[in-house]
C-alpha positions in Angstrom: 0.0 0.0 0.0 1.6 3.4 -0.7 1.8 6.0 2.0 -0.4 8.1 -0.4 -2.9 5.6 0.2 -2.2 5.4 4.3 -2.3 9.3 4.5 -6.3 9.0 3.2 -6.7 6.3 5.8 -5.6 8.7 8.3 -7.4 11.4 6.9 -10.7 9.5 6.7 -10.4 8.6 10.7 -9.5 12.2 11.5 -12.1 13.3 9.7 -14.6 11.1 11.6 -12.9 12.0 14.8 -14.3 15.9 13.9 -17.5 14.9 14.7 -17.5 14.4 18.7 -14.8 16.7 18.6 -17.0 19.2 17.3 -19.9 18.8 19.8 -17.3 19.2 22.6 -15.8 22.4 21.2 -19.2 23.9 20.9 -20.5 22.8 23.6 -21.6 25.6 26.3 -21.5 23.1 29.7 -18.2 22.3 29.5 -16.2 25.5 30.5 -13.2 24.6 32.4 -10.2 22.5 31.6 -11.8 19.7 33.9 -15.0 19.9 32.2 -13.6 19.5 28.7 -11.8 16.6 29.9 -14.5 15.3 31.6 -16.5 15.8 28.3 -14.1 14.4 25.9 -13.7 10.7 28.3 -17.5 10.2 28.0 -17.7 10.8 24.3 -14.9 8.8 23.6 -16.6 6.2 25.9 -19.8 6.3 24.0 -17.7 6.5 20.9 -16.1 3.1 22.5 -19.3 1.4 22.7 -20.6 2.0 19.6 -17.8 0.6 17.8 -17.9 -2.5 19.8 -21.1 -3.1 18.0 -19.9 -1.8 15.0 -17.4 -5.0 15.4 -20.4 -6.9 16.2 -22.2 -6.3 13.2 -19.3 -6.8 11.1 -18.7 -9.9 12.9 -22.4 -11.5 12.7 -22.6 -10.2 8.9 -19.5 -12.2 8.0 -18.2 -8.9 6.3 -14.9 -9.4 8.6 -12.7 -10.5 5.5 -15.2 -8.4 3.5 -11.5 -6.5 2.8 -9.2 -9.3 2.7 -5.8 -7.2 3.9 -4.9 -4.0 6.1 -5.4 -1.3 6.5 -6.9 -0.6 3.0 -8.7 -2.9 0.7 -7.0 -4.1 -2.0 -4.1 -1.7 -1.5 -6.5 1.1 -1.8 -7.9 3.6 0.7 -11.4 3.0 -0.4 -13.8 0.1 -1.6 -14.8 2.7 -4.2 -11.2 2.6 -5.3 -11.5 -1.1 -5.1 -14.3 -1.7 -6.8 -12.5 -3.8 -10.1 -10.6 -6.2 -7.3 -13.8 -6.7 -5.5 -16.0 -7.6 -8.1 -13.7 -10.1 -9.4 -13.9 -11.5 -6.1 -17.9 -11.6 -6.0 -17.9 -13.0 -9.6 -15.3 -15.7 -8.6 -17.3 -16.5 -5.6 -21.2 -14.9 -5.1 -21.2 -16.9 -1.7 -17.6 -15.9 -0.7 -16.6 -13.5 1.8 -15.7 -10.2 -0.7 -19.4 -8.7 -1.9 -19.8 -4.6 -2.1 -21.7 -4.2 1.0 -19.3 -6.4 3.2 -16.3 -4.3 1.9 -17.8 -1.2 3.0 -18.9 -2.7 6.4 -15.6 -3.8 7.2 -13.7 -0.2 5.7 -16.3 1.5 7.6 -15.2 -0.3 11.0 -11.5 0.7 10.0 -12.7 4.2 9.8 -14.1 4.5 12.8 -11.4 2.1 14.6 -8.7 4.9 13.7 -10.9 7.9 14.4 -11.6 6.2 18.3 -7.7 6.2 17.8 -7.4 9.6 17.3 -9.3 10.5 20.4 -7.5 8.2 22.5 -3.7 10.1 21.1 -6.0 13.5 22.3 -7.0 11.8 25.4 -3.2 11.1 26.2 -2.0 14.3 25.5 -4.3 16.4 27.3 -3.6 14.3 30.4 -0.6 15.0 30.3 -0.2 18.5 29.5 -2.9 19.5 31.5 -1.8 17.0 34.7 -1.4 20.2 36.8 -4.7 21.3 36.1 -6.4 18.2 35.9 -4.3 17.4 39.7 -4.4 13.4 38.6 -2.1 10.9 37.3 -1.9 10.6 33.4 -1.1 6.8 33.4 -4.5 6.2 32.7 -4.9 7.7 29.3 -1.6 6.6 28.3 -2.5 3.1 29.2 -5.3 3.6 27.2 -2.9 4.5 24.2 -0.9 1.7 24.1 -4.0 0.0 24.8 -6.3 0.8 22.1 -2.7 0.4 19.7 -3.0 -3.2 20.6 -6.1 -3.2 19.8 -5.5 -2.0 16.2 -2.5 -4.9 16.2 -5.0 -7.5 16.6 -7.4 -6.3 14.2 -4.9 -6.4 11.8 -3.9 -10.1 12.7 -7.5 -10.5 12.5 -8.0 -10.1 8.9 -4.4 -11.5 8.0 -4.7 -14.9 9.7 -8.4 -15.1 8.0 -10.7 -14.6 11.1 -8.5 -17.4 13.7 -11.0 -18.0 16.0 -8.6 -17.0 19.4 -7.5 -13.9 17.4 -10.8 -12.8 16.8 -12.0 -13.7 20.1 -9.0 -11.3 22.0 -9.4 -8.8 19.9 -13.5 -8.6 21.0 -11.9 -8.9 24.7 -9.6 -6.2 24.1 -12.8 -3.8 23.2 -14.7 -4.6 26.0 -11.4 -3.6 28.5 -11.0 -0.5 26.3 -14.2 0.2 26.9 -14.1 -0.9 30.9 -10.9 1.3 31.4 -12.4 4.6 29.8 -15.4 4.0 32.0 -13.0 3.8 34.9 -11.5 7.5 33.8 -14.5 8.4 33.3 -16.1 7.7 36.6 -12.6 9.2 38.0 -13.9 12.8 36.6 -16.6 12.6 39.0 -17.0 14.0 42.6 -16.1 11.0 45.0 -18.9 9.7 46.6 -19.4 8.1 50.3 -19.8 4.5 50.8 -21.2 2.7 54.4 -18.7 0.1 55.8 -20.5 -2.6 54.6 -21.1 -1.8 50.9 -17.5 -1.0 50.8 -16.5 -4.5 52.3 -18.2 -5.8 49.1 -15.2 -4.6 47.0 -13.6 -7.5 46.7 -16.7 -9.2 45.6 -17.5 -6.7 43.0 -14.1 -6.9 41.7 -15.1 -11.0 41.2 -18.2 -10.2 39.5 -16.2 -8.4 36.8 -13.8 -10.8 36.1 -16.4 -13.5 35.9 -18.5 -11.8 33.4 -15.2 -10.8 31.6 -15.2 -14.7 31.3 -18.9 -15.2 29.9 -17.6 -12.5 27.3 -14.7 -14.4 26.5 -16.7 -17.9 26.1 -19.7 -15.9 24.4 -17.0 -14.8 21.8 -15.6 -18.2 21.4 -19.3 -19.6 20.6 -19.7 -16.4 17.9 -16.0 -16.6 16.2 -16.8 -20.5 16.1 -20.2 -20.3 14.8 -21.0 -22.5 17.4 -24.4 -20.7 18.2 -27.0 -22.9 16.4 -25.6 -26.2 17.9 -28.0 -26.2 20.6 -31.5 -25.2 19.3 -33.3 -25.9 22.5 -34.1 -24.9 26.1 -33.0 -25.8 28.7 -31.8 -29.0 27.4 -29.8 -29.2 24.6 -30.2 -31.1 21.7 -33.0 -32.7 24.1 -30.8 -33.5 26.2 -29.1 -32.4 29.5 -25.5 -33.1 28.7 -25.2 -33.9 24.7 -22.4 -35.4 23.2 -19.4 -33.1 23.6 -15.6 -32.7 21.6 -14.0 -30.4 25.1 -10.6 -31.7 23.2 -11.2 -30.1 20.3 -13.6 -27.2 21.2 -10.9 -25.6 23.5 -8.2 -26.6 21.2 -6.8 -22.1 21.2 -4.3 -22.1 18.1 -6.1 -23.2 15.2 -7.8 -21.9 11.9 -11.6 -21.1 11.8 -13.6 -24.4 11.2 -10.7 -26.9 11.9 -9.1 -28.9 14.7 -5.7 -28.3 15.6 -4.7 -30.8 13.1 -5.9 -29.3 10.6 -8.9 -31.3 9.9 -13.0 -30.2 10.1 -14.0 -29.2 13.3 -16.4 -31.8 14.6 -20.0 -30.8 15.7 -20.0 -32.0 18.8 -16.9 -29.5 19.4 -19.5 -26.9 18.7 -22.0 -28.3 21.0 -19.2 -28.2 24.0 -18.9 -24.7 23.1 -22.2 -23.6 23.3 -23.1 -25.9 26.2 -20.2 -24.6 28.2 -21.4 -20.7 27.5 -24.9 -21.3 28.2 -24.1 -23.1 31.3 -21.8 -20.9 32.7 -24.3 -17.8 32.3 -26.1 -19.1 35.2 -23.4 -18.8 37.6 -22.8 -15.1 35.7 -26.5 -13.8 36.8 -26.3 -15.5 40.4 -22.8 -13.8 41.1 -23.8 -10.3 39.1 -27.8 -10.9 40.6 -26.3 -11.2 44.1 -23.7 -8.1 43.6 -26.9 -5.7 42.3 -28.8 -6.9 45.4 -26.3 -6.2 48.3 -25.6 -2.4 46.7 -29.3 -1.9 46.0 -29.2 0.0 49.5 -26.3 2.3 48.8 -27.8 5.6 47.3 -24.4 6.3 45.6 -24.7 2.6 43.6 -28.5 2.1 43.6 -28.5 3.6 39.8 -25.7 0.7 38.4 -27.6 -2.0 40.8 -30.8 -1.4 38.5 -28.9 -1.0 35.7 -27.6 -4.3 35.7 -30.1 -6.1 37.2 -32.1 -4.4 33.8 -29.3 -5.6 31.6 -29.4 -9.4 32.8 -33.2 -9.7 32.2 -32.1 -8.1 28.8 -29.5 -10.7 28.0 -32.2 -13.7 29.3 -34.6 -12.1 26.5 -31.8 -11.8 23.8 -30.4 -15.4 24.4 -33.3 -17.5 24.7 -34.7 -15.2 21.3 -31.6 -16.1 19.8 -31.7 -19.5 20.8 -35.7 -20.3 19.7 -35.1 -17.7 16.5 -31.9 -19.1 15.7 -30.1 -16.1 15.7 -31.7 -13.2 13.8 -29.1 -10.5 13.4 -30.6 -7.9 15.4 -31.2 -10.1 18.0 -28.0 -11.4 18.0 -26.3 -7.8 17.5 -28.5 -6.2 20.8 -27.3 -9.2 22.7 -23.6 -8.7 22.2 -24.4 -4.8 22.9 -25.8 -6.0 25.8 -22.9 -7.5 27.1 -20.7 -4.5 26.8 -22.7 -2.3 28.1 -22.9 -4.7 31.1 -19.0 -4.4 31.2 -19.8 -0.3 31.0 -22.2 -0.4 34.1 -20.2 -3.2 36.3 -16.8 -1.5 35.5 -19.0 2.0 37.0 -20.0 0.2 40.2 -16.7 -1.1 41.0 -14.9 1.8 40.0 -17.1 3.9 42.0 -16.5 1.6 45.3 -12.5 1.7 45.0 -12.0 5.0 44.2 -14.0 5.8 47.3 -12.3 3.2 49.2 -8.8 5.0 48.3 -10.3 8.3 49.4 -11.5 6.8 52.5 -14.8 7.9 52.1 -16.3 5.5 54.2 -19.5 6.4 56.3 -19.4 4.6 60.2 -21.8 2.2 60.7 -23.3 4.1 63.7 -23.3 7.6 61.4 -24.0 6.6 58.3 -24.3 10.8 57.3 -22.2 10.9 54.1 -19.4 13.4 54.4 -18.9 16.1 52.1 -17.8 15.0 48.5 -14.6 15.7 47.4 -13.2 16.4 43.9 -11.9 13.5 41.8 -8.6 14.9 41.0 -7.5 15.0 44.3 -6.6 11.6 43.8 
């Protein structure tokens, strides 16, 4: 690809990147250099969550190789530019993975990938030129940097090693930790809020919660980038029954092309079946941890918002999985139920964010005086 072509790349994301950049410049609530700030995270963190289901789509409408190499398609910056290579493509194969639409779907994703970029580089450089201002710790934002650059790596390897099923799987986990982290700054921007002694003794818990549904992602991506979500078409026994024939050996088999075994040969479907068995399953013990975590901060005026939140978003993902399951997966359906899921990650990462940053404050009402004290800025941490 020439640099001609990777300067109109860039372009293209900048140009994209204008767009919430615009609405923050103009915008009349956001005065000081701490407001700004403030309002720049929680675009970028919308921005975040959109393209996570802009992956999703692209994803479920198998337009992932719809460009078949990086960062352009075909070597050019555009699929207008590439329109002779792709319709070669089409013509060689109508059923393939190169069509019009899923060339555009998958530049389209690039675009925005590299704008959300952009705002990450801004993110990174305000924080640190403005740390005196802003009185907190840039390593945040720059984490998010490096971050959100590793991201782009695996996107890449994503399209080069054809859609690899662990690849693809890592780079959706790498999103939904993008996403967690700017949530994180984002709730850091806030005033600091006071916990009671036992909500904040739940901290520990809360931190479990995350890392368990992190899991569910991870196993929900495996069934998706395995196109393992039709092996069990019923509820809640699959394939009628309660534990169908499973492949564990080669289901969890990490290093291997989409659709094969680690030895190269066709995945069986009973490898499939594991998969989705083993992501289904393990969503009960999700909602019983994350049901039991929105109960015991229901009471806490400070979390009560993120408790119904996410006991809204686990009915939500019920609804979505048993519809995908008895509708065998309609794309909308299946796209609002991997929004679902990140937006879970968004309200859980919220909650425990909120609940250690007060614990490192030591905002922490007495038992006996459960008055909340004054709350102080953010940025004194």
């Amino acid at each position: 690809m020439k640099i001609t072509e990777v300067i109109q790349l860039l372009f293209i994301g900048a140009t994209v990147a204008l767009i919430p950049l615009s609405i923050l410049w103009f915008s009349k609530s956001a005065k000081t250099t701490q407001q700004r700030f403030s309002k720049l995270v929680a675009i970028t963190l919308f921005f975040t969550l959109d393209l996570i289901m802009f992956g999703a789509f692209t994803r479920l409408t198998d337009s992932g190789l719809g460009c078949p190499d990086w960062p352009g398609c075909y070597g050019a910056e555009s699929p207008f530019s590439a329109a002779k290579h792709i319709a070669e493509a089409y013509a060689a194969q109508p059923t393939g993975p190169v069509s019009f639409s899923k060339a555009w779907i998958e530049m389209l994703h690039r675009y925005f990938a590299k704008a959300l970029g952009l705002l990450f580089i801004i993110i990174m450089v305000w924080a640190w030129v403005k740390r005196r201002e802003l009185k907190q710790s840039p390593t945040l934002p720059t984490l998010l940097f490096f971050g959100v650059c590793l991201q782009g790596a695996f996107g890449a390897w994503t399209v080069t090693l054809k859609l690899m099923p662990i690849i693809v799987t890592i780079h959706l986990l790498g999103g939904n930790l993008l996403l967690a982290v700017t949530a994180w700054l984002w709730e850091r921007q806030k005033p600091i809020q006071t916990m009671s002694a036992p909500t904040a003794r739940l901290l520990p818990y809360a931190w479990f919660a995350l890392v368990i549904l992190f899991m569910q992602i991870a196993l929900g991506g495996w069934v998706s980038t395995n196109y393992a979500a039709l092996a069990c078409l019923d509820f809640p026994l699959c394939q009628g029954k309660v534990i169908p024939p499973m492949d564990f050996a080669n289901a969890y088999t990490l290093w291997r092309d989409l659709g094969e075994t680690g030895a190269g040969t066709a995945i069986p479907f009973q490898a499939l079946t594991a998969i989705h068995w083993v992501h289904r399953n393990f969503a009960f013990f999700v909602f019983a941890v994350m049901g039991y975590l929105a109960w015991r901060t229901w009471k806490e005026p400070a979390l009560r918002n993120l408790s119904a939140w996410i006991v809204g978003m686990l009915a939500w993902q019920l609804v979505t999985g048993l519809t995908n399951i008895f509708m065998q997966w309609p794309l909308p359906v299946a796209l609002v139920h991997n929004g679902g899921a990140a937006v879970l990650v968004l309200v859980t990462t919220l909650l425990v964010a909120r609940m250690q940053i007060a614990a490192r404050a030591g905002a922490t009402a007495n038992v006996d005086n459960p008055a909340s004290a004054p709350a102080r800025p953010a940025a004194v941490q």
